[in-house]
N, C-alpha and C positions, 0 to 999 in steps of 0.2 A: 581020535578026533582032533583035527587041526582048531587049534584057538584063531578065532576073527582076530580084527585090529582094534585096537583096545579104543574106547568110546574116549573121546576128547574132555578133560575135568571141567567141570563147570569153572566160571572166569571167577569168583570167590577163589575156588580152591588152588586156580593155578598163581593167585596175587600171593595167596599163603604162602603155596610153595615156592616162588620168585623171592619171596622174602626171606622165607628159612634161608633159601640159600646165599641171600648175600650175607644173609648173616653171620652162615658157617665162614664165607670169603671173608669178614671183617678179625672173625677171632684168630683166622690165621694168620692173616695180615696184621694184625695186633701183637698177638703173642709169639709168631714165630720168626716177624720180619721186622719186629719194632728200629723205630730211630728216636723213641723218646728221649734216650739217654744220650746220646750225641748232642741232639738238640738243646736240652737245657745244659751240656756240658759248656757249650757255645754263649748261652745266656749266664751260666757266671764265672766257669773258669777263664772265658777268653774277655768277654764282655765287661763282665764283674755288673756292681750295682748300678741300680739305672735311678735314680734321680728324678723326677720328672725333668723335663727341658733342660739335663745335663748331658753333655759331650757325650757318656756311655749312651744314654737312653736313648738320642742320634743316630745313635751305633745301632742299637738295638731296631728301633723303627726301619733303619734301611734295612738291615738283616732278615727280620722276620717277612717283611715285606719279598724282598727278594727267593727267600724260602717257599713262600707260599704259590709265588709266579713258578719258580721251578717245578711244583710239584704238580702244576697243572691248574691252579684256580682260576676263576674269573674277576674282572672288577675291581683289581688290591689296591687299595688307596689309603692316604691315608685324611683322614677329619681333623679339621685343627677347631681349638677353640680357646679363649681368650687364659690367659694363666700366670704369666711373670717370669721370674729370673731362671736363670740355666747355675748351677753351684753345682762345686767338685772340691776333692780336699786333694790335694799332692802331697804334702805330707803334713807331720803332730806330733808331740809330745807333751807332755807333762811331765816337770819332776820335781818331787821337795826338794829345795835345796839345802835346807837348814828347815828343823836343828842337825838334820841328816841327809843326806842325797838317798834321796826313795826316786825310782821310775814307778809313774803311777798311771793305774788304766784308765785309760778316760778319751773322747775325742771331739771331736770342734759339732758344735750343733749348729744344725742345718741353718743356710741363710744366713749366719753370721760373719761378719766380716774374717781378714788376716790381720793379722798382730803386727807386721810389719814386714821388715827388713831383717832386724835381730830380732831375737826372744823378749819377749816381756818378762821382767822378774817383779815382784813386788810380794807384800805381805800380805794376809789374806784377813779378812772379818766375816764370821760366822752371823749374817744377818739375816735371819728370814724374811723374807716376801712377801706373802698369801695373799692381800690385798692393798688397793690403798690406802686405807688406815692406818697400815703398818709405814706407809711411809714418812711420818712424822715423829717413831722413833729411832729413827737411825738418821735424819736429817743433819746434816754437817758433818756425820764421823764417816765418813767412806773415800773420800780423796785420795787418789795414791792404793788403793788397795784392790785387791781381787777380790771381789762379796761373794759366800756363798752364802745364795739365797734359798737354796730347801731348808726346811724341818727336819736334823736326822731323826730316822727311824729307826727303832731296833731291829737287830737281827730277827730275819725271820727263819728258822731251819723248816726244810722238806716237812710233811707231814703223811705224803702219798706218793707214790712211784711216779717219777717224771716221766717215762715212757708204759705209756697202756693200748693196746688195743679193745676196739668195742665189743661185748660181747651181747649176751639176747636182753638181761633185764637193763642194760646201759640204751638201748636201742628202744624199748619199750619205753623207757621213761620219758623218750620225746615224742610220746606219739600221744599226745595230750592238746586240745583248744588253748590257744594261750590270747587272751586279750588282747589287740593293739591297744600302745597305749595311745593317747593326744594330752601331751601337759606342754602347754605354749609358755609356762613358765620355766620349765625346767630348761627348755631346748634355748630360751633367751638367756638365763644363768650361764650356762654351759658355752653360747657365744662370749657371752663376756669375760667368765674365766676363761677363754680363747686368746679373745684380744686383751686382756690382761701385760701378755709377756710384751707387748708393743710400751705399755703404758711403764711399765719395771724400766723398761730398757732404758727409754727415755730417761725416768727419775734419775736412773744411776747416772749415765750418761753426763747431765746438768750438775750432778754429786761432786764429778770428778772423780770417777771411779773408774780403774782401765780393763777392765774386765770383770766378768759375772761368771758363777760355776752351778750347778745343778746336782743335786746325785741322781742316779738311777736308779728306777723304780725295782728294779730286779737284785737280789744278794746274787753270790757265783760270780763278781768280777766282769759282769757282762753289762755291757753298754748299750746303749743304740743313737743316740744323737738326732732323735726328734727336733723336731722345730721350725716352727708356720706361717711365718713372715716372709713368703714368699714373693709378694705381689711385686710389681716396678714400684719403688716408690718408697716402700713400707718396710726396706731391709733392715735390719738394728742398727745402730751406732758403735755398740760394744762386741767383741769379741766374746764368745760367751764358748765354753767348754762342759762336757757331763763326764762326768766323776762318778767311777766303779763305786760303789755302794761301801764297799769293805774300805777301800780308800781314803772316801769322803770322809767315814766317822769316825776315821783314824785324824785325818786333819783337825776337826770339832774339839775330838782330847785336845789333843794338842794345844789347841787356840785358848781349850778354858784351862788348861794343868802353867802354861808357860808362857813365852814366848810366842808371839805369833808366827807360824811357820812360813817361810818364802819359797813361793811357788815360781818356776818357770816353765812359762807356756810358750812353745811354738805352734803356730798354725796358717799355715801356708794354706790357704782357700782361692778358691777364684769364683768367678762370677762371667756368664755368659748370658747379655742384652744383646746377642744377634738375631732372635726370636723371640719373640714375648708369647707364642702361640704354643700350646703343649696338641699332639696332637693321637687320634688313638686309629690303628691301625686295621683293617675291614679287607677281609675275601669272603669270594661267595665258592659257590659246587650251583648253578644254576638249576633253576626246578624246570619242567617239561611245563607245566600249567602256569602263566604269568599270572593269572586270575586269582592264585590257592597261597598266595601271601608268603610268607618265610618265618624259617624257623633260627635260633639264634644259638649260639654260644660264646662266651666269653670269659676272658680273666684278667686280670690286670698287670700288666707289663712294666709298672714302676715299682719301686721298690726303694727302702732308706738307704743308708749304705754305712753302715756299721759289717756288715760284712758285704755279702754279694747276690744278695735277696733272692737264694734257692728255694728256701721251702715257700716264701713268703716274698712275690710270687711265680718265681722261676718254673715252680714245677707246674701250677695251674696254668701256666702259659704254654707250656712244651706240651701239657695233656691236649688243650685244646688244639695247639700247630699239629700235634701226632692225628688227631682226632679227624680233621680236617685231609694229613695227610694219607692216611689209611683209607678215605671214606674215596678220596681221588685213586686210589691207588686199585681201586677193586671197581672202579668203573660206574658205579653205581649212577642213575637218571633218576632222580629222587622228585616226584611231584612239587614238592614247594620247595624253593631255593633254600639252602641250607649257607646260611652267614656266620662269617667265626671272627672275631674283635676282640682284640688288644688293648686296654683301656689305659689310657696313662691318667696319672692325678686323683687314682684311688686314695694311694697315704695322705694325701691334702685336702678328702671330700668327696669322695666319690664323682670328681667332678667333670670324669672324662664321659660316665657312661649318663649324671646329671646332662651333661652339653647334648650328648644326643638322645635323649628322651625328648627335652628340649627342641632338637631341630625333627625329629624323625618323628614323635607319637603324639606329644600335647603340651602346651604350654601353660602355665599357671600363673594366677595372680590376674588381679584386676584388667579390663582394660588400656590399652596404652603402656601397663606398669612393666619395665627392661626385670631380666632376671638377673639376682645378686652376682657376683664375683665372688672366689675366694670362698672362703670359711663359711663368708655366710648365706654365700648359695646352698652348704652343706646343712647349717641351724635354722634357716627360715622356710625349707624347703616344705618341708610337711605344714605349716601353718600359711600359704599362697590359695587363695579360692578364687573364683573355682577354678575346674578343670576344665579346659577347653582342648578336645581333642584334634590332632592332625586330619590332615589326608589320611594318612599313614598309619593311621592309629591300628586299624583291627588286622593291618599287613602281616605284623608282627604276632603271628598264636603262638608261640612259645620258647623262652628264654635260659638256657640254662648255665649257671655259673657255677668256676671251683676257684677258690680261695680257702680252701683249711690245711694246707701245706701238700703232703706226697705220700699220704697215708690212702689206704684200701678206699675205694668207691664201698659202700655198704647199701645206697639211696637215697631218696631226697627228699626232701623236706615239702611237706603237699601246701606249706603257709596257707592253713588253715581253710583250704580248697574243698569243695562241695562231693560228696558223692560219687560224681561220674569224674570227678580229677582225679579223684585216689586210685578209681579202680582201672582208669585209663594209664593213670602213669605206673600201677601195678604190672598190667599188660605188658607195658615198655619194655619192665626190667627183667620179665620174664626169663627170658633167654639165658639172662644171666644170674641165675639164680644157683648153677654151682657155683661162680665165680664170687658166692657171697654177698652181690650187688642186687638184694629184691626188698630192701625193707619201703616204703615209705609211710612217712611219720606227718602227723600233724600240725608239729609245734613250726617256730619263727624262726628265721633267722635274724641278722642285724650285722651292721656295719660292712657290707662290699655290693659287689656292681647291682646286684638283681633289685633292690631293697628301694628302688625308685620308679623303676616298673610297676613292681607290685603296688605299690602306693597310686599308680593313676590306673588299676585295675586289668593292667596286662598279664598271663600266667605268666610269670617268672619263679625258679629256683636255684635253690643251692645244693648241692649234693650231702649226704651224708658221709662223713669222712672220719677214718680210724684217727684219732690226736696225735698217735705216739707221742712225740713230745715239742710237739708243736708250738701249744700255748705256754708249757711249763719254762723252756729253754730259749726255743731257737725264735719265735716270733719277733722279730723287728731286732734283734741281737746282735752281737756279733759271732756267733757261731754258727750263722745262718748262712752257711758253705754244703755245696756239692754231698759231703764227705755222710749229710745227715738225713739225704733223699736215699728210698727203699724201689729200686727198680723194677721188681715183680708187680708193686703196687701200683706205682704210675704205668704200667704196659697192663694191668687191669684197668686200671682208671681210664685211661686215655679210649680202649678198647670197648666198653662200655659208653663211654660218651657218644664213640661214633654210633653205637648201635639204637641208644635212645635219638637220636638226631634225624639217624634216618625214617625210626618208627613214626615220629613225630612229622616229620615230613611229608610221609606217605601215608599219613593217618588218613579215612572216608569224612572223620569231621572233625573239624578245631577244636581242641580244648574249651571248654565253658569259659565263660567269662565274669565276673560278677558286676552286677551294677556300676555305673559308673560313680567313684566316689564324689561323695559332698560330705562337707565341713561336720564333723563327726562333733557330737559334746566334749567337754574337757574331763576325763575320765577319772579323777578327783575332784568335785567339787570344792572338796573343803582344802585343798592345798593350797599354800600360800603364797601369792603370786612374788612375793621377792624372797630371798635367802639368805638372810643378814651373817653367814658367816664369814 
């Protein structure tokens, strides 16, 4: 008997099957034609650290931008929004000179001035800082001297393997309700100890004091050269340097056993006022439906520059540009436009993906009232009422970001999302569930792009990501080089991203969404609104 012609799948079943198979087209495109590693080879072997509004990060913005045109996007532009100085270091050193010539780790903290011409030499005094209080006892004895202003700390040794991957009960433990908090006192402290380092500067400055030192919050000789005074206007006075940890509290001996030891410091810094504007960089994969809104990804494109900001965030930049380029590379017509964003002025506030929450989704704060600058766009941000939403606001159904370095996709964080989020974005990861990437978990995340979204009720997430040694070592450090990124992982990560992106995209309905937030209680009543330390 001759078989008829086979009955045509119902349009359910043929969208499944259209999907399975771009999806099969993404993992090979993923894993077997990856360019992640090129990519971020370019972001810091060639590039190096990006700075916000420094000469690299310039580099970096035309670069990525040019990448994404080549590979076929639509739309690539970049968004500026209001930020301050452009700073680079050309070169540094440190060295005791006496009672011994020691070359010591240590390098120029961000935003702070050049020493000169020649080296600065002077002798140093072991003054701590902490608050203004403090500065009434060291008034008059600082002229002439380098102050180191930390507290030393003792040594701290390891106590847990600084490289781990996650396993089932590490995974499980975050899949727990965690309370937001709202403590409008805590986040106003926390400004203050901010703007603190403005108020030191100064004092010393007035002191006569030609320089200020810091140690670093890390033992291992590892640095990072933080530091927040970036605005026009607001740059320090004093040349200020961070001191390797082991370094520092060799100095401190020294200062209380004998002689004060004399430090020379060179730091050749510069400063770039050709742009006062940091700006965060946007392609689209356009959707077939203008009507059905957009889906997002993002990760943050600045970075310190203690080393060459690979893990942190070199590699969530390359995941996302692979992410993007994979998704163009197989063709794919994805129902809602699929947007992918470069955020600059995450290390200084989140303040690139703040600016466009701000122009694109809903603005906060009173009537009439402009949104902060600086720091304290980042500290007043959660305490601004109400919310008043954009045009644009419900455009936007789903956000997803990576910032925890270049370790395995595992899944993502549901930020304490209802029912049908968990089980929709379980869906997502489906696919990927040999590949290791199906957990998702309940609990928070905190401190990078998504964390403002989610605050004015947009689905936004973060991925779940293996540490290896992430937070231990390489975060904001200087070993945070090429050398410490796991390539299997980022050509997993990046190849998952494209796949939740597209799921997302071509979902039958939006993500839920939860009420629109208002001004929540203060979630300790009894906490006390100042913190006299």
């Amino acid at each position: 008997m001759v078989a008829g012609p086979l009955a045509p799948l119902p349009l359910a079943a043929q969208a499944a099957a259209g999907h399975d198979a771009a999806i099969a087209r993404i993992v090979d495109q993923g894993m077997n034609h990856s360019e992640v590693m090129a990519t971020v080879q370019v972001l810091t072997d060639q590039i190096g650290p990006r700075l916000t509004n420094s000469p690299a990060m310039r580099r970096a913005e035309a670069w990525t931008g040019d990448r994404f045109a080549a590979w076929g996007l639509k739309n690539v532009h970049k968004e500026g929004f209001p930020f301050g100085r452009g700073w680079s270091i050309e070169r540094s050193s440190v060295r005791m000179v006496s009672p011994r010539p020691i070359q010591l780790t240590a390098i120029p903290v961000a935003w702070t001035p050049a020493t000169g011409p020649t080296p600065l030499t002077a002798p140093i005094v072991v003054a701590p800082l902490r608050t203004e209080r403090d500065f009434a006892t060291w008034r008059g004895k600082l002229r002439g001297k380098i102050v180191l202003v930390s507290q030393p700390t003792p040594p701290r040794d390891p106590e847990t393997p600084a490289f781990r991957r996650l396993g089932g009960e590490d995974i499980a433990k975050l899949d727990r309700y965690e309370q937001p908090v709202n403590d409008p006192a805590a986040e106003a402290k926390e400004l203050r100890d901010a703007q603190f380092e403005a108020k030191r500067d100064a004092f010393l400055a007035a002191e006569g004091a030609v320089a200020q030192a810091t140690m670093s919050y890390r033992d291992g000789k590892l640095v990072s050269g933080e530091g927040y005074l970036f605005g026009t206007g607001e740059t320090p006075k004093l040349p200020a340097v961070q001191i390797a940890a082991e370094d520092y509290r060799r100095l401190t001996r020294l200062a209380k056993t004998g002689p004060a030891p004399v430090l020379e410091i060179v730091s050749d810094v510069r400063f770039d006022d050709g742009d006062a504007q940091a700006y965060n960089v946007i392609a689209e994969i356009p959707g077939t439906d203008p009507k059905a809104g957009y889906v997002m990804a993002g990760a943050h494109l600045d970075s310190w520059v203690a080393a060459d900001g690979a893990a942190d965030n070199g590699a969530g930049s390359a995941m996302v540009m692979e992410a993007a380029r994979i998704l163009a590379a197989t063709g794919v017509r994805p129902r809602r436009t699929i947007r992918f964003v470069l955020w600059a002025g995450e290390e200084q506030g989140l303040l690139g993906s703040i600016a466009y929450v701000d122009r694109h989704l809903a603005a906060r704060g009173k009537p009439g009232e402009s949104m902060p600058t600086g720091l304290s766009a980042y500290y007043t941000y959660g305490q601004r009422w109400p919310i008043v939403p954009r045009a644009g606001y419900r455009d936007l159904t789903a956000y997803f970001n990576i910032d925890n370095g270049s370790g395995k996709l595992r899944g993502l964080y549901a930020e304490n999302g209802g029912p049908a989020t968990v089980s929709t974005l379980r869906s997502w990861l489906a696919p990927f569930a040999s590949m290791g990437a199906d957990a998702v978990v309940a609990g928070r995340t905190d401190g990078t792009d998504h964390v403002f979204m989610q605050a004015i009720g947009v689905p936004a997430f973060q991925f779940v990501q293996d540490p290896l040694d992430y937070g231990s070592r390489i975060h904001h450090s200087a070993i945070d080089t090429f050398d410490h990124l796991k390539a299997q992982d980022m050509r997993q990560g990046s190849t998952v991203l494209a796949g939740v992106l597209l799921a997302a995209a071509d979902a039958d309905k939006a993500l839920p969404r939860p009420p629109l937030p208002t001004q929540p209680a203060v979630t300790d009543p009894f906490a006390y609104p100042e913190d006299n330390d």
